[in-house]
C-alpha positions in Angstrom: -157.8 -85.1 70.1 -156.5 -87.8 68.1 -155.4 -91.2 70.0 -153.8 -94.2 68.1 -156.4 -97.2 67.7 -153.3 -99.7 67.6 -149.7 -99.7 69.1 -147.5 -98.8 66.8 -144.7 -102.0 65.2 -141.4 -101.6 66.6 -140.2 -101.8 62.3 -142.4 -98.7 62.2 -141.4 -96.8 64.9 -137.8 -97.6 64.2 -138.5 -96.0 60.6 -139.5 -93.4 61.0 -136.6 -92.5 63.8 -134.2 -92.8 61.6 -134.8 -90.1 59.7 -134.1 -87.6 63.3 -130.8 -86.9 61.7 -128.2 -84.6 63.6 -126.1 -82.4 60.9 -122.6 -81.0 61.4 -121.8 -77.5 62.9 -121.1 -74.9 59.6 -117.8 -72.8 60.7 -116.3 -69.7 58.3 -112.8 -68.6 58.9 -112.5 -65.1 60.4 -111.1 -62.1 58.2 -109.0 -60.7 60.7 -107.8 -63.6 62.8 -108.4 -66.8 60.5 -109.9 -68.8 63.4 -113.3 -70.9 63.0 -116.1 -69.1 64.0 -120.3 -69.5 63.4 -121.8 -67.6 60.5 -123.1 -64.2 61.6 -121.4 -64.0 64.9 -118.8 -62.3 66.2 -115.6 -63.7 66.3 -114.6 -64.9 70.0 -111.1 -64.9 69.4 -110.5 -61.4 67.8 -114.0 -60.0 68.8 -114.5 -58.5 65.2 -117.7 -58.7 63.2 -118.2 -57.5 59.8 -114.9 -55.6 59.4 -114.8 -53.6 63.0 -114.2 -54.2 67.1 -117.8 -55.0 68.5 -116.3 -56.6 71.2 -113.7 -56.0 73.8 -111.1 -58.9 74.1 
């Protein structure tokens, strides 16, 4: 297995870190109900996905 021969900087380390970016959350609005939901979910509100009931509310 590969070990480091040297410790890496603290410049370097921080470098490379800062590309760990977080990214926002993507929310559609609901046919039915018009509330926020995730892509390719069911809707939490209304409990609708893709047009019929899927789950009880």
């Amino acid at each position: 297995m590969a070990v480091p021969k040297r410790r890496m900087s603290r410049s370097n380390t921080r470098s490379r870190r800062s590309q760990w970016k977080t990214s926002a959350v993507v929310t559609v609005d609901c046919p039915q109900c018009k509330s926020a939901k995730l892509p390719h979910t069911a809707c939490a509100v209304c409990g609708t996905y893709n047009g019929r009931q899927v789950i009880e509310v």
